[in-house]
N, CA, C and O of each residue as an XYZ file, in Angstrom:
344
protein
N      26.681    -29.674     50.717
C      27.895    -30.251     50.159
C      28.495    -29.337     49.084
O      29.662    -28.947     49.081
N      27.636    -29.068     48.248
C      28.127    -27.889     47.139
C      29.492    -26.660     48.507
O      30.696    -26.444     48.648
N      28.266    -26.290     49.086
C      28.666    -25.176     49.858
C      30.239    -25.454     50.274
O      31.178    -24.747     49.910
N      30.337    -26.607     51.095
C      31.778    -27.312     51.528
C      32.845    -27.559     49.789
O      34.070    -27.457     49.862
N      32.486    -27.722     49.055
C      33.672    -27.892     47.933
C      33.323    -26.683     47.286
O      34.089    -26.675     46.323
N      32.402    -25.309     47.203
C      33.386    -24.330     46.959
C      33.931    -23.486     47.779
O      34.694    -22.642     47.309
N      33.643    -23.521     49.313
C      34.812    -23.212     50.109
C      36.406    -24.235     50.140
O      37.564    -23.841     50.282
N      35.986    -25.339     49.986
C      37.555    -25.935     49.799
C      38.366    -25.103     48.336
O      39.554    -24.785     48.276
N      37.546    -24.943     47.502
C      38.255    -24.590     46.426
C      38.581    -23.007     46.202
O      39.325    -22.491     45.368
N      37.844    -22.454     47.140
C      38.505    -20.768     47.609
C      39.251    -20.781     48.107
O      40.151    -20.137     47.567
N      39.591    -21.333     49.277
C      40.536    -21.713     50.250
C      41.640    -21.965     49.546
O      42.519    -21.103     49.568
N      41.849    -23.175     48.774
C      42.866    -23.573     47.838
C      43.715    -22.561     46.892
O      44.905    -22.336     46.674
N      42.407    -22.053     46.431
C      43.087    -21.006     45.583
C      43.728    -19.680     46.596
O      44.875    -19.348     46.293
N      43.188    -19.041     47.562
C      43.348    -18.166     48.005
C      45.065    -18.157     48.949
O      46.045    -17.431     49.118
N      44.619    -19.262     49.270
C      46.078    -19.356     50.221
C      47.431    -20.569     49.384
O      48.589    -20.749     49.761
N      46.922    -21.016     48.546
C      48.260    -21.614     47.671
C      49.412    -20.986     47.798
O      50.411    -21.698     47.908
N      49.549    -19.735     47.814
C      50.693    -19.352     47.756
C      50.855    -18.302     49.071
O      51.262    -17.167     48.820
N      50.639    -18.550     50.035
C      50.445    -17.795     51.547
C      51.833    -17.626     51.846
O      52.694    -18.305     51.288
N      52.139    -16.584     52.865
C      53.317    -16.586     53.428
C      53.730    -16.884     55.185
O      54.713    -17.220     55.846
N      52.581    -16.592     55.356
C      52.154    -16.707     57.048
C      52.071    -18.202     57.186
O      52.174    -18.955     56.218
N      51.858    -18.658     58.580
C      52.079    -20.034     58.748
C      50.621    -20.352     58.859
O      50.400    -21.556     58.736
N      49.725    -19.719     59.028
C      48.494    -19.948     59.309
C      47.731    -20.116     58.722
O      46.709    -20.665     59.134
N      47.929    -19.628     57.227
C      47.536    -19.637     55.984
C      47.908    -20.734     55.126
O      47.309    -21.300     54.211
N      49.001    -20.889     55.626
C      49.874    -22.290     54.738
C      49.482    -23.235     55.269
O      49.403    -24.229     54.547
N      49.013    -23.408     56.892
C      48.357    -24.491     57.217
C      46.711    -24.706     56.758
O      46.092    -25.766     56.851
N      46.342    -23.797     56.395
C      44.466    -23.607     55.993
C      44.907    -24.377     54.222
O      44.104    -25.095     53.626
N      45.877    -24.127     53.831
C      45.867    -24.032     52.319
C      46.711    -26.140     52.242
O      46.587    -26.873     51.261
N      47.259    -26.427     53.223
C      47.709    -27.600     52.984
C      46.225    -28.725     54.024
O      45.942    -29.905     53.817
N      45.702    -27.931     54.891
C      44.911    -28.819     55.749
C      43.477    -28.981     54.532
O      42.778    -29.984     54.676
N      43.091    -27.942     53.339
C      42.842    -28.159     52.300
C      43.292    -28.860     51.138
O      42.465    -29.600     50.604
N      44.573    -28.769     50.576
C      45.351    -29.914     49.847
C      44.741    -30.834     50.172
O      43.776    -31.318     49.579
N      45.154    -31.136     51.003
C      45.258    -32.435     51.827
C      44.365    -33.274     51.681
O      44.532    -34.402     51.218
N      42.997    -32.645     52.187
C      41.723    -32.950     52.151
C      41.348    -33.268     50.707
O      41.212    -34.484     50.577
N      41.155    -32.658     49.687
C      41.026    -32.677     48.006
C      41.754    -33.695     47.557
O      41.359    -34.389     46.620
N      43.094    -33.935     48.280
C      43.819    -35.253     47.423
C      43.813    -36.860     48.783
O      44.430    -37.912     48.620
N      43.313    -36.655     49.460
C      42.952    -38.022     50.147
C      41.808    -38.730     49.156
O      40.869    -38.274     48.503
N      42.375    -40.129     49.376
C      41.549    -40.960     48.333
C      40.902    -41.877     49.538
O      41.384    -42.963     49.862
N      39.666    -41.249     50.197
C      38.792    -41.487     51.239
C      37.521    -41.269     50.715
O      37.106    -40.286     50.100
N      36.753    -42.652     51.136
C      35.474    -42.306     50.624
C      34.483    -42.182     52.086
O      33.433    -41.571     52.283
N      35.222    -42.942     52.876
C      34.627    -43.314     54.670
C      34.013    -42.437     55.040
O      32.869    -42.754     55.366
N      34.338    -41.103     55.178
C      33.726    -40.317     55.850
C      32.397    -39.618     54.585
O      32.436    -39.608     53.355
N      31.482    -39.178     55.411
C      30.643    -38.426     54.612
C      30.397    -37.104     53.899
O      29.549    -36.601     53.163
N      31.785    -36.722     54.592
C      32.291    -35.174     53.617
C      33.441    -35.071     53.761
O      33.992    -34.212     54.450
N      34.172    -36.264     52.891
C      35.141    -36.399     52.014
C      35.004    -35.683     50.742
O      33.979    -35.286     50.187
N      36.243    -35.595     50.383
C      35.796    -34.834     49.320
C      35.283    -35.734     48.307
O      34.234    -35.561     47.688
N      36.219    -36.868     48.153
C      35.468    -37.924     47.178
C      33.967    -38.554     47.067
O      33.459    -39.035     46.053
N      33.445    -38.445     48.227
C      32.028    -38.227     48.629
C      30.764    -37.136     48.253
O      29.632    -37.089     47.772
N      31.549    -36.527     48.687
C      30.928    -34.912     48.084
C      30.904    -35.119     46.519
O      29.826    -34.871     45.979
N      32.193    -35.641     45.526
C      31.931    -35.575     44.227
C      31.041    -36.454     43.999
O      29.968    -36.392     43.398
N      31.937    -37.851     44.894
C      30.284    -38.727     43.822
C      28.583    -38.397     43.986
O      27.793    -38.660     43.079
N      28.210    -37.841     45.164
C      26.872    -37.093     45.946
C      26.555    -36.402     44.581
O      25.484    -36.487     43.981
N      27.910    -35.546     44.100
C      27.166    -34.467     43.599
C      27.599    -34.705     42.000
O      27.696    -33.772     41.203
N      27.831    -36.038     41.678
C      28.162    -36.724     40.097
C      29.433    -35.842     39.654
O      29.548    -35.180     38.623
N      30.096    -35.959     40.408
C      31.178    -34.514     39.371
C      32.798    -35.895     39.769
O      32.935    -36.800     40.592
N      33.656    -35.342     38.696
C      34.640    -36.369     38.721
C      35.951    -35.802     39.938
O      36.588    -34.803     39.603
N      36.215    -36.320     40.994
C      36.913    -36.075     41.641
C      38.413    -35.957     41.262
O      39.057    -35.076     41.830
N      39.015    -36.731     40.386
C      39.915    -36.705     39.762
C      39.994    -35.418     38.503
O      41.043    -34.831     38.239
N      39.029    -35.215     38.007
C      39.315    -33.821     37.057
C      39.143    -32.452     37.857
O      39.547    -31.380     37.406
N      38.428    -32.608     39.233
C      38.923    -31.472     39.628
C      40.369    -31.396     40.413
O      41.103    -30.411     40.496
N      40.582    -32.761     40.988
C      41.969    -32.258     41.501
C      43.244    -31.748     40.340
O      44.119    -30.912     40.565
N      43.009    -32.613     38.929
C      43.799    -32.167     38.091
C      43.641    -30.665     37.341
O      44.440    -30.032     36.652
N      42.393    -30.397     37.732
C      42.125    -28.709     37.919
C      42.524    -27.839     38.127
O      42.712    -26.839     37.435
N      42.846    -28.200     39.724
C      43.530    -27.339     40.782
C      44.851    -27.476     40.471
O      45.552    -26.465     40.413
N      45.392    -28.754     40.223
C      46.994    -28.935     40.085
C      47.380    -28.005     38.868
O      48.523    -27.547     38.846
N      46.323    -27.642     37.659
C      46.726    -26.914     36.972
C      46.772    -26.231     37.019
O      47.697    -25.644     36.457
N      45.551    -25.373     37.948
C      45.567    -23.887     38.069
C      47.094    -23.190     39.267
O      47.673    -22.112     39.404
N      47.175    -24.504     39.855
C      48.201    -24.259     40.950
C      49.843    -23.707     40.061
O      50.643    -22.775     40.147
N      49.660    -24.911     39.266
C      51.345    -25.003     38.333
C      50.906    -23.168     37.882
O      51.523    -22.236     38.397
N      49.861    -22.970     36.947
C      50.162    -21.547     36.202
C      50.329    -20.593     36.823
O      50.824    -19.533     36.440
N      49.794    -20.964     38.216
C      49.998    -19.386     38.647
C      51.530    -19.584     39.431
O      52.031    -18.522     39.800
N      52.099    -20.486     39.638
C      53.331    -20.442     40.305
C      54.246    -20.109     38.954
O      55.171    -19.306     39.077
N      54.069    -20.529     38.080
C      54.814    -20.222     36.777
C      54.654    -18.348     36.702
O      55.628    -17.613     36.865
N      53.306    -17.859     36.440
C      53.030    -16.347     36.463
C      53.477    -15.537     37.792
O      53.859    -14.379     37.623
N      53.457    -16.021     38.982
C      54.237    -15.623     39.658
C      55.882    -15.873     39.873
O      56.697    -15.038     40.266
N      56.024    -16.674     39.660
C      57.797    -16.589     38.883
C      57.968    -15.923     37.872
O      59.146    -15.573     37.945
N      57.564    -15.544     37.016
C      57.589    -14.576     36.070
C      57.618    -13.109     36.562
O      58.614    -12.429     36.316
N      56.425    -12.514     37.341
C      56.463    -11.281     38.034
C      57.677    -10.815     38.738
O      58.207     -9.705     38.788
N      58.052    -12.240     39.400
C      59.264    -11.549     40.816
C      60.002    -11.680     39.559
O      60.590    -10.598     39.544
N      60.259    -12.122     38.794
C      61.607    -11.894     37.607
C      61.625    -10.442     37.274
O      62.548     -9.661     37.507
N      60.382    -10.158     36.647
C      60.285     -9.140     36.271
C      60.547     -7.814     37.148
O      60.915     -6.753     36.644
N      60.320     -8.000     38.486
C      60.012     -6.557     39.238
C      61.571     -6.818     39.803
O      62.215     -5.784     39.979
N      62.175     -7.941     40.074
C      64.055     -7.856     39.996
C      64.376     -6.864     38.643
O      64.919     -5.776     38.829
N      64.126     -7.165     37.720
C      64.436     -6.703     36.739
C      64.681     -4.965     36.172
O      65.500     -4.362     35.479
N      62.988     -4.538     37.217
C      62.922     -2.976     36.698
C      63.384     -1.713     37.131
O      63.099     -1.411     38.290
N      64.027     -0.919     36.464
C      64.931     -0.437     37.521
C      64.074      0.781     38.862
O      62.942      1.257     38.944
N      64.986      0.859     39.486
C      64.052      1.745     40.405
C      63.635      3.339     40.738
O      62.794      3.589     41.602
């Protein structure tokens, strides 16, 4: 179970901001999964946290944070590289 939530959370991070369609589907068929509020199945993610005592809700607000900064730092970059001359 460990193994399965830190591949969800590589995944997440890695393809958040993908450009390919294939990637954007790995990175939302992950979303997805992390924010379903399912306990039914046995590797849910909400399952997996309570299995493994960890708060399911502070990591999704985790990810949502780490998600917002880097879309913020990458809006910043493409500003910047518009910006420099060539």
């Amino acid at each position: 179970m460990v193994a399965v939530l830190e591949d969800a959370s590589k995944c997440f991070q890695k393809y958040a901001f993908a450009h390919n369609q294939q990637e954007k589907r790995l990175f939302q068929g992950v979303e997805d999964w992390i924010l379903k509020k399912n306990s039914e199945w046995l590797y849910s993610f909400e399952n997996i946290c309570e299995t493994l005592q960890l708060n399911p809700d502070y990591i999704r607000r985790g990810l949502r944070v780490w998600k917002e900064a880097k879309r913020k730092s990458y809006s910043v970059e493409h500003q910047r590289s518009r910006l420099a001359p060539f």
